[in-house]
PLY file of the C-alpha trace (Angstrom):
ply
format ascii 1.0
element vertex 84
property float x
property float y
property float z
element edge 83
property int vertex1
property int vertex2
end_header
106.02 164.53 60.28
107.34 160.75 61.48
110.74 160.44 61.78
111.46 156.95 59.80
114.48 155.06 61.68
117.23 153.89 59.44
115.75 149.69 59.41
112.33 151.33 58.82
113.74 152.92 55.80
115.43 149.32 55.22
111.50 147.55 55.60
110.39 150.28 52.96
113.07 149.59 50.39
112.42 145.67 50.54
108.54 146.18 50.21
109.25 148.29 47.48
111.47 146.43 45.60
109.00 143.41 45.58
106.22 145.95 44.68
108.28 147.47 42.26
109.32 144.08 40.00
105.48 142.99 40.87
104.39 146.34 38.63
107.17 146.00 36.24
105.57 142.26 36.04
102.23 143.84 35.54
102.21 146.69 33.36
104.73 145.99 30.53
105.92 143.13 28.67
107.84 141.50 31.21
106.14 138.21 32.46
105.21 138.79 35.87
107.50 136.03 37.66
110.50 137.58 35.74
109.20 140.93 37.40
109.02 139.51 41.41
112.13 137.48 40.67
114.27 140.92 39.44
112.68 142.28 42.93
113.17 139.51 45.18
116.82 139.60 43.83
117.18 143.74 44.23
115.58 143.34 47.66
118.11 140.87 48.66
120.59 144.09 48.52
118.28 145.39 51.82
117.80 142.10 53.41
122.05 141.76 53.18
121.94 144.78 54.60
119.58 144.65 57.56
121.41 141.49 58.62
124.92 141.45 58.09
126.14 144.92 57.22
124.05 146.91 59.97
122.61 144.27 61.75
121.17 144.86 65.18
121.80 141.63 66.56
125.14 139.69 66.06
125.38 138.31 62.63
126.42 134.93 63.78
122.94 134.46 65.81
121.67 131.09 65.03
118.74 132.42 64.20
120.20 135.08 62.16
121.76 132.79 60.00
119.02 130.63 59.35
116.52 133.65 58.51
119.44 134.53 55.58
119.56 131.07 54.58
115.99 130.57 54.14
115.87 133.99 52.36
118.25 132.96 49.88
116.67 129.43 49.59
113.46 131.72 48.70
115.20 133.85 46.14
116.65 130.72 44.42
113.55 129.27 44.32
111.96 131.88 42.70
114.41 132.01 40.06
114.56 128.46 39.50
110.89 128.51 39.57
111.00 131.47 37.05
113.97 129.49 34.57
111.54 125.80 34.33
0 1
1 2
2 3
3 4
4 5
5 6
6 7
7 8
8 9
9 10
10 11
11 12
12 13
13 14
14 15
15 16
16 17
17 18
18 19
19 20
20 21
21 22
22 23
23 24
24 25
25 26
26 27
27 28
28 29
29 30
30 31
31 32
32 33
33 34
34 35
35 36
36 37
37 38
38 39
39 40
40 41
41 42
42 43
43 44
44 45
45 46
46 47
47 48
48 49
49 50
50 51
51 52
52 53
53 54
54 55
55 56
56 57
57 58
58 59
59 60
60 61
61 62
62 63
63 64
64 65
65 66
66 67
67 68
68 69
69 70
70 71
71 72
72 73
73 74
74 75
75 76
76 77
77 78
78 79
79 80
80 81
81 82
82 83
């Protein structure tokens, strides 16, 4: 059996978050941008995490900071995308 490492578990829970608001999109009533914007938004929880909380590299990297601020931009997108 594979040992998963803890930001492997991290990978898995963003993938399925977007997967999960993708089928929740799909399958019931819910429009399917409401669906990816719920999981874009819950997989923002892992993405916080990965970078900040448990971050492997310091979280005031340059290029850790713009990665979260082009994340964000992406989530508010999508949401603003989803409200027009």
């Amino acid at each position: 059996m594979v040992e998963l490492e803890y930001y492997d578990k991290l990978l898995l829970a963003i993938a399925g978050s977007l997967a999960f608001g993708t089928a929740i999109g799909l399958f019931t009533t819910v429009s399917l941008s409401t669906g990816v914007a719920g999981g874009s938004i819950f997989a923002t929880i892992f993405v916080y995490d990965a970078m900040f909380r448990s971050s492997p590299v310091s979280p005031t990297d340059p290029q850790t900071v713009a990665a979260a601020i082009l994340w964000h931009a992406f989530v508010i997108a999508v949401v603003l995308a989803w409200a027009y």
